[in-house]
PDB file of N, CA, C and O in Angstrom:
ATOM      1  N   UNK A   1    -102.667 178.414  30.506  1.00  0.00           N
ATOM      2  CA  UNK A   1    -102.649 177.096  29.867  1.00  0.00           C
ATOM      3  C   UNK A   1    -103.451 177.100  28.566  1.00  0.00           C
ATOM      4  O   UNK A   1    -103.185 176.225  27.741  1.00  0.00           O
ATOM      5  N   UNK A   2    -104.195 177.797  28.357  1.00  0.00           N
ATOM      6  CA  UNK A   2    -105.752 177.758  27.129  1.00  0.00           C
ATOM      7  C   UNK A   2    -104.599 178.432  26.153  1.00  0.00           C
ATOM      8  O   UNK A   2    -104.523 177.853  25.069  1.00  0.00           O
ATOM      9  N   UNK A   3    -103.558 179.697  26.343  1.00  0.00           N
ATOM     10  CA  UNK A   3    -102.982 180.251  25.281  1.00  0.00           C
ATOM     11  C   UNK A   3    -101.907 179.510  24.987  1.00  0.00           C
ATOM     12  O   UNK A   3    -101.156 179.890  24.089  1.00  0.00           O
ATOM     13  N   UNK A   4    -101.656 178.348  25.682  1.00  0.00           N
ATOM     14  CA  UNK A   4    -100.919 177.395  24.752  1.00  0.00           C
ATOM     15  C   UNK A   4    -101.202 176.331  24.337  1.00  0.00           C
ATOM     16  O   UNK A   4    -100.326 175.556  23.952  1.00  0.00           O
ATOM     17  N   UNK A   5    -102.375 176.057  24.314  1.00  0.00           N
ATOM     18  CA  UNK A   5    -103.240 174.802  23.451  1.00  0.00           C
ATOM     19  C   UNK A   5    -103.688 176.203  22.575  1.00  0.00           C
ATOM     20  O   UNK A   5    -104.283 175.517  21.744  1.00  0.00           O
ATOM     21  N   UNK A   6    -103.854 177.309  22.174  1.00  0.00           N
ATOM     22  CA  UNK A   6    -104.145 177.790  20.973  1.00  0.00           C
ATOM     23  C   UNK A   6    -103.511 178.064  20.137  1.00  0.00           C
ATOM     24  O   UNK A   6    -104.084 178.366  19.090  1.00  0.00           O
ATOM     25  N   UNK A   7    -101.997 178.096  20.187  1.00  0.00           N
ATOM     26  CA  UNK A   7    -100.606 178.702  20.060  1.00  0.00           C
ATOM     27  C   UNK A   7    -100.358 177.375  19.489  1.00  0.00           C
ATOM     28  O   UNK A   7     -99.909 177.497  18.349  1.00  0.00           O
ATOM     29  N   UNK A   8    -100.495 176.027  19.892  1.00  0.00           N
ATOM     30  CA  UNK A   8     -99.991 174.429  19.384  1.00  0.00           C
ATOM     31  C   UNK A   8    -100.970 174.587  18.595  1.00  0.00           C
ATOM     32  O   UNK A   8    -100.644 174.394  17.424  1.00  0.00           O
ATOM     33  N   UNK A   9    -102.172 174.894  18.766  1.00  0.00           N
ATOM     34  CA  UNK A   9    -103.414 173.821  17.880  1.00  0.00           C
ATOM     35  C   UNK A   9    -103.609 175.642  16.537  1.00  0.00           C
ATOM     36  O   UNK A   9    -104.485 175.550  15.677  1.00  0.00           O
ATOM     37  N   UNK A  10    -103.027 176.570  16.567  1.00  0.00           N
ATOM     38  CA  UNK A  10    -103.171 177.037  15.055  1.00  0.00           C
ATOM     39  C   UNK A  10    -101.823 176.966  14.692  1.00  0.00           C
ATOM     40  O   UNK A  10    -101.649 177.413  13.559  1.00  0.00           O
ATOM     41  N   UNK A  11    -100.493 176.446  15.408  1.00  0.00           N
ATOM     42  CA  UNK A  11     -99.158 175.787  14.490  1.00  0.00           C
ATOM     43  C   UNK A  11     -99.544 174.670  13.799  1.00  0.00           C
ATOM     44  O   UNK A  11     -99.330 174.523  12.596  1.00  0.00           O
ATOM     45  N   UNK A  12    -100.244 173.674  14.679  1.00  0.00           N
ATOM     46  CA  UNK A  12    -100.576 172.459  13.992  1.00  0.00           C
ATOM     47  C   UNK A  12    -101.512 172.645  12.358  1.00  0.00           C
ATOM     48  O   UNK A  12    -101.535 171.930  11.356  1.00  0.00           O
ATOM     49  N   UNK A  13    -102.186 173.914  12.696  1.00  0.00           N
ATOM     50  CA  UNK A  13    -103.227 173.821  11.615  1.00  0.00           C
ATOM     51  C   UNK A  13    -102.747 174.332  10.821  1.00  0.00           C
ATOM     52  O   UNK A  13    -103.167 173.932   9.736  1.00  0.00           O
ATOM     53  N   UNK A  14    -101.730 175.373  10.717  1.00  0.00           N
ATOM     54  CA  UNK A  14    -100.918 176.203   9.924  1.00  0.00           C
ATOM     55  C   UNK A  14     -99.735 175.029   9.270  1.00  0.00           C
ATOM     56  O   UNK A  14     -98.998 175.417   8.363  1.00  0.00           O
ATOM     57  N   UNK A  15     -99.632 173.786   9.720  1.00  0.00           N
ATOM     58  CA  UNK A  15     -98.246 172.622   9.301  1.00  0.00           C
ATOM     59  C   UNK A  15     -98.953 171.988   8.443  1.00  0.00           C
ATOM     60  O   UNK A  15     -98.552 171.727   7.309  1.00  0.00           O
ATOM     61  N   UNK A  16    -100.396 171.586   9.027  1.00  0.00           N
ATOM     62  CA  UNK A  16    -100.962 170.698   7.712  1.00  0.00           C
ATOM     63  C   UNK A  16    -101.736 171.832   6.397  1.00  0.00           C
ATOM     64  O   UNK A  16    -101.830 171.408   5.245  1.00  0.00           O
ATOM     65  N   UNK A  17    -102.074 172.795   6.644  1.00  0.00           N
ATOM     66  CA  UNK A  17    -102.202 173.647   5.109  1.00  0.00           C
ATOM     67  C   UNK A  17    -101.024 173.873   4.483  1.00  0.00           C
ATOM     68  O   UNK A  17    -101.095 174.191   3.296  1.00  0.00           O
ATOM     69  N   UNK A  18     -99.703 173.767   5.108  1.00  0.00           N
ATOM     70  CA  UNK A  18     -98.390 173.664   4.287  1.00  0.00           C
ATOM     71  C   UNK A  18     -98.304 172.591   3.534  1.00  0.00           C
ATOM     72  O   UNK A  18     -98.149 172.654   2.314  1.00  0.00           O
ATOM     73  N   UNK A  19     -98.418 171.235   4.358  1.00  0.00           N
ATOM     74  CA  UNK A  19     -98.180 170.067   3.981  1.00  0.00           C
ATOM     75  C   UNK A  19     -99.191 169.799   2.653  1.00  0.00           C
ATOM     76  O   UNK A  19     -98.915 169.186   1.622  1.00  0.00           O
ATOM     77  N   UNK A  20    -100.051 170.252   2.908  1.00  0.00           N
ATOM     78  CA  UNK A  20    -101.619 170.271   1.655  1.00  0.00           C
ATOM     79  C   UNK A  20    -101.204 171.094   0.478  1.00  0.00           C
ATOM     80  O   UNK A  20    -101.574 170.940  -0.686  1.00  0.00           O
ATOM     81  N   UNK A  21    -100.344 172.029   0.974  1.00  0.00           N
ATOM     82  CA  UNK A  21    -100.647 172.946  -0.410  1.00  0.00           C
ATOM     83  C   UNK A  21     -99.150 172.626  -0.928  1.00  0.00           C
ATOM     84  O   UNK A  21     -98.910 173.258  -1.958  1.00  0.00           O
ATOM     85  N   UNK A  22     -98.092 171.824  -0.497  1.00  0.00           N
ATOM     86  CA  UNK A  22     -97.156 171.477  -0.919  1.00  0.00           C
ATOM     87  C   UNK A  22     -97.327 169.711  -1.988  1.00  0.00           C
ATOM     88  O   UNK A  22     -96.865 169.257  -3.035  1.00  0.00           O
ATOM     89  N   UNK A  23     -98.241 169.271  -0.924  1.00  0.00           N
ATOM     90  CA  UNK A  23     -98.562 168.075  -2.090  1.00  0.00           C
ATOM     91  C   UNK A  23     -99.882 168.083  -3.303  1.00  0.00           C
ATOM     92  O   UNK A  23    -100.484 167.218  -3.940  1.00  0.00           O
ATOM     93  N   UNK A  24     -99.922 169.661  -3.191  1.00  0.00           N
ATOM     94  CA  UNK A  24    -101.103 169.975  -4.281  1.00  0.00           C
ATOM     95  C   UNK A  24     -99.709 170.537  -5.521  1.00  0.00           C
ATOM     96  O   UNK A  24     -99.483 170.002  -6.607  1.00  0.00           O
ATOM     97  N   UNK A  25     -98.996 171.681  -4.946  1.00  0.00           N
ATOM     98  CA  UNK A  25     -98.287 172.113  -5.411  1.00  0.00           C
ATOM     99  C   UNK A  25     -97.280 170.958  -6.927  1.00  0.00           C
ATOM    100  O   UNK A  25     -97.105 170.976  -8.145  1.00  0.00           O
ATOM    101  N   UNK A  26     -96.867 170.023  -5.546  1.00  0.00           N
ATOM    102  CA  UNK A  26     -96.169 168.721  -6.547  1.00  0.00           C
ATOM    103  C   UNK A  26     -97.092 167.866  -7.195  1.00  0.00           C
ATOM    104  O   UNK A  26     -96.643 166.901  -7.814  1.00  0.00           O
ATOM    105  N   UNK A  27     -98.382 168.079  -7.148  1.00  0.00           N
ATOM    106  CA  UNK A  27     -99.140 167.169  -8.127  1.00  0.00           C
ATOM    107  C   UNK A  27     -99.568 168.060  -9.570  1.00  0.00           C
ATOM    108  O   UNK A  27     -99.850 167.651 -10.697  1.00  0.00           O
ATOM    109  N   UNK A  28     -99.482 169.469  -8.998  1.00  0.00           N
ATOM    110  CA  UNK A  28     -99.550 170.087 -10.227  1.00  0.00           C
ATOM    111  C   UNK A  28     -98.715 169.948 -10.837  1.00  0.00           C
ATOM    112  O   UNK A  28     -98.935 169.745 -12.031  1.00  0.00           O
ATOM    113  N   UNK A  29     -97.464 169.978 -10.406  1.00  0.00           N
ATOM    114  CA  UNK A  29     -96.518 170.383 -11.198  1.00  0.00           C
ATOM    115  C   UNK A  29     -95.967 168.688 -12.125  1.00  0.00           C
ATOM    116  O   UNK A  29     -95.160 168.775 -13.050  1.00  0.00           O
ATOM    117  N   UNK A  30     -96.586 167.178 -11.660  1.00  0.00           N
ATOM    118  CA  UNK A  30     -96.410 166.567 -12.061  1.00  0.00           C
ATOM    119  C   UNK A  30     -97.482 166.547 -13.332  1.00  0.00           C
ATOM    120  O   UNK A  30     -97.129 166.741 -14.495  1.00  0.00           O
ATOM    121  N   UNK A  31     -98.643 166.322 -12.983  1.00  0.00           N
ATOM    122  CA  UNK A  31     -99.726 166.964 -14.120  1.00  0.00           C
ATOM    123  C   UNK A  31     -99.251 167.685 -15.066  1.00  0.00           C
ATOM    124  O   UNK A  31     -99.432 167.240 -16.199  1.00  0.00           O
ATOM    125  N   UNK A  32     -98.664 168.723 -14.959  1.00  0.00           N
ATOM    126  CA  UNK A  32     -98.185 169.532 -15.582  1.00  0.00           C
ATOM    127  C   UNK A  32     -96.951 169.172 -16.643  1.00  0.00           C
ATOM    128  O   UNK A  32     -96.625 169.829 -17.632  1.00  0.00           O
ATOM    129  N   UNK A  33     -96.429 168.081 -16.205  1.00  0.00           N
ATOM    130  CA  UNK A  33     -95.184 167.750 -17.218  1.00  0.00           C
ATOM    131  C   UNK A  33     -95.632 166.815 -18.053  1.00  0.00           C
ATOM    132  O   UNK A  33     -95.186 166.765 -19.199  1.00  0.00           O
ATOM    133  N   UNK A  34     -96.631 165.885 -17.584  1.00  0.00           N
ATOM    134  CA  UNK A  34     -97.286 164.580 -18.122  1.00  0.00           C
ATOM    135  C   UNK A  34     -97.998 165.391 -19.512  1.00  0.00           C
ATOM    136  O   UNK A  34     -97.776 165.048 -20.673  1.00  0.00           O
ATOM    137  N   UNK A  35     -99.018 166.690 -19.044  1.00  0.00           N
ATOM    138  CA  UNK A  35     -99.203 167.011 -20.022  1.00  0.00           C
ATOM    139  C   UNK A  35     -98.838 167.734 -21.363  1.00  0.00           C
ATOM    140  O   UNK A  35     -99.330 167.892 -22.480  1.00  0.00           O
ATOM    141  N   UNK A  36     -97.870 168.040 -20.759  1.00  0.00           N
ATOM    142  CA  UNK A  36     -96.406 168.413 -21.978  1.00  0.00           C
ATOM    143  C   UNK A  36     -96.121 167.437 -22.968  1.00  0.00           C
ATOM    144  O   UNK A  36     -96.372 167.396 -24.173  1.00  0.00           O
ATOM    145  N   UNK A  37     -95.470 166.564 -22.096  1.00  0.00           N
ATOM    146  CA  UNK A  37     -95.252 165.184 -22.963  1.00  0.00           C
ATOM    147  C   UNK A  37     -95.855 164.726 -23.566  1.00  0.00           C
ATOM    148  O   UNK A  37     -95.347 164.251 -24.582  1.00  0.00           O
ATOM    149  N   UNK A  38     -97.315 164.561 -23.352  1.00  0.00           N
ATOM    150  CA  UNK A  38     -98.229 164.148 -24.193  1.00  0.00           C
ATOM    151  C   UNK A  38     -98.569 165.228 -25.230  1.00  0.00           C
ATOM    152  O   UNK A  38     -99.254 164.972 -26.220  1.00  0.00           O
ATOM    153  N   UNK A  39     -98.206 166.105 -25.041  1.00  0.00           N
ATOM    154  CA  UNK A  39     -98.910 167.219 -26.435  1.00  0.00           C
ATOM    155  C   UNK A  39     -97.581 167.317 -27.513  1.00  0.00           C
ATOM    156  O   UNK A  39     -97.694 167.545 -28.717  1.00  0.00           O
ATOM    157  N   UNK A  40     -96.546 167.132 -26.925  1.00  0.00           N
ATOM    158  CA  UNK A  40     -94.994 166.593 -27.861  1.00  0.00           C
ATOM    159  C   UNK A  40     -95.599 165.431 -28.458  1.00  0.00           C
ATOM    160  O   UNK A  40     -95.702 165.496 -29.683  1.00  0.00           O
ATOM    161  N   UNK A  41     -95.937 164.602 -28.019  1.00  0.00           N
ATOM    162  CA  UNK A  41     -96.056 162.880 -28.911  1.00  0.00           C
ATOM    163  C   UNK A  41     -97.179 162.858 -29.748  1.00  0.00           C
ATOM    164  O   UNK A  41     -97.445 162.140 -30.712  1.00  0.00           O
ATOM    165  N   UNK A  42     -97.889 163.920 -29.122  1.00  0.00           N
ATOM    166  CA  UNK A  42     -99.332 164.301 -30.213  1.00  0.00           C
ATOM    167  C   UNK A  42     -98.576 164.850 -31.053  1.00  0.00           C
ATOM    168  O   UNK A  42     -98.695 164.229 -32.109  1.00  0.00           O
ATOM    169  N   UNK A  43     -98.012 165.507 -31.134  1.00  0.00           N
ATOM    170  CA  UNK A  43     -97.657 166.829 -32.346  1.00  0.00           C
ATOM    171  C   UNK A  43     -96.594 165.730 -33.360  1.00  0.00           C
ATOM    172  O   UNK A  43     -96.867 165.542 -34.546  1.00  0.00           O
ATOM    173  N   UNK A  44     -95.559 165.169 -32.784  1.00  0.00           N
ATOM    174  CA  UNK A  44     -94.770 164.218 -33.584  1.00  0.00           C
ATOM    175  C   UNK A  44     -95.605 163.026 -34.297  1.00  0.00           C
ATOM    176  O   UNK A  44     -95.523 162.771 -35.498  1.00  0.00           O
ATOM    177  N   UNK A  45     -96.305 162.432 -33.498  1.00  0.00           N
ATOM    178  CA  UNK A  45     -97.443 161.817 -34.528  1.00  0.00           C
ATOM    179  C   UNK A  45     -97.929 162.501 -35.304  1.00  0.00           C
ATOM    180  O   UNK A  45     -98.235 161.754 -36.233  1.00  0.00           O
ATOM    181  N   UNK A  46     -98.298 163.780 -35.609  1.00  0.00           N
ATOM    182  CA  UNK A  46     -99.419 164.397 -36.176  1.00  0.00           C
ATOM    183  C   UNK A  46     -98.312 164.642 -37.593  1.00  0.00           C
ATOM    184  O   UNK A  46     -98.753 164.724 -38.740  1.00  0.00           O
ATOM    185  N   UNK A  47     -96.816 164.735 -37.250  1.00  0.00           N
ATOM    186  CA  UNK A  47     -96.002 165.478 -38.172  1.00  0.00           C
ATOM    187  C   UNK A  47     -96.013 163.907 -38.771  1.00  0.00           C
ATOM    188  O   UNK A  47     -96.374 163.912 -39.948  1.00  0.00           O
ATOM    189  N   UNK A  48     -95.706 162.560 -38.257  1.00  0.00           N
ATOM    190  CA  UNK A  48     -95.192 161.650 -39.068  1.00  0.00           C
ATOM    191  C   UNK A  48     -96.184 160.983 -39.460  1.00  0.00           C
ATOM    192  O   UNK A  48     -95.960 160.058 -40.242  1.00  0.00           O
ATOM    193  N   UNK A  49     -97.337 161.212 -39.103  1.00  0.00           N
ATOM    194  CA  UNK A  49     -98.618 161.039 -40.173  1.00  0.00           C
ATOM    195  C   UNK A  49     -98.397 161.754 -41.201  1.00  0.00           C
ATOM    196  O   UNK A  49     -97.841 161.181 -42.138  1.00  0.00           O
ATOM    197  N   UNK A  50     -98.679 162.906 -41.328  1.00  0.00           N
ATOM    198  CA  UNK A  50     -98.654 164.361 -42.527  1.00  0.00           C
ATOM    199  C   UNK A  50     -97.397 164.064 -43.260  1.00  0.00           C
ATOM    200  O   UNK A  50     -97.392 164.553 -44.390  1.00  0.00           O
ATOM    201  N   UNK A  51     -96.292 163.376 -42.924  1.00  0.00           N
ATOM    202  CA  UNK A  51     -95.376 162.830 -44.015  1.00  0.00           C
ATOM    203  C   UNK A  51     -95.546 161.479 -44.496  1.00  0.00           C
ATOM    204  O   UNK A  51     -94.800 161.374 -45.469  1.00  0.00           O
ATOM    205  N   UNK A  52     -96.141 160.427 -44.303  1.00  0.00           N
ATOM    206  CA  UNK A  52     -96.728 159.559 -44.679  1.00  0.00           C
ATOM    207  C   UNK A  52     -97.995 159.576 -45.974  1.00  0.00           C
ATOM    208  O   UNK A  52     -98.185 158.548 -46.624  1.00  0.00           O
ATOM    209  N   UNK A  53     -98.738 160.736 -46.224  1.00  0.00           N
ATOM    210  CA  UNK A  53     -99.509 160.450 -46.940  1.00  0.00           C
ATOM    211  C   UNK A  53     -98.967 161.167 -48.196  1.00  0.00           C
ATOM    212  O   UNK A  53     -99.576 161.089 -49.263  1.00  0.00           O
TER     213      UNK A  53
END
């Protein structure tokens, strides 16, 4: 009985470091686009300033 409460309880622990490193995974990768975008709108400002003066 003990080797199958150890067998459930390191699946269980092994489901939530998936679940963790999958919603780390998608926050990087949202981070990651946000800061794209923002370094595009920096750079296009920076160009339609520099044609302005």
């Amino acid at each position: 009985m003990g080797f199958v409460h150890v067998v459930w309880g390191g699946a269980s622990l092994v489901a939530i470091a998936v679940g963790w490193l999958f919603i780390a995974w998608r926050g990087g990768k949202h981070l990651n686009e946000r800061i794209t975008e923002q370094l595009s709108r920096s750079a296009a400002l920076e160009r339609e300033c520099s044609t302005l003066r």
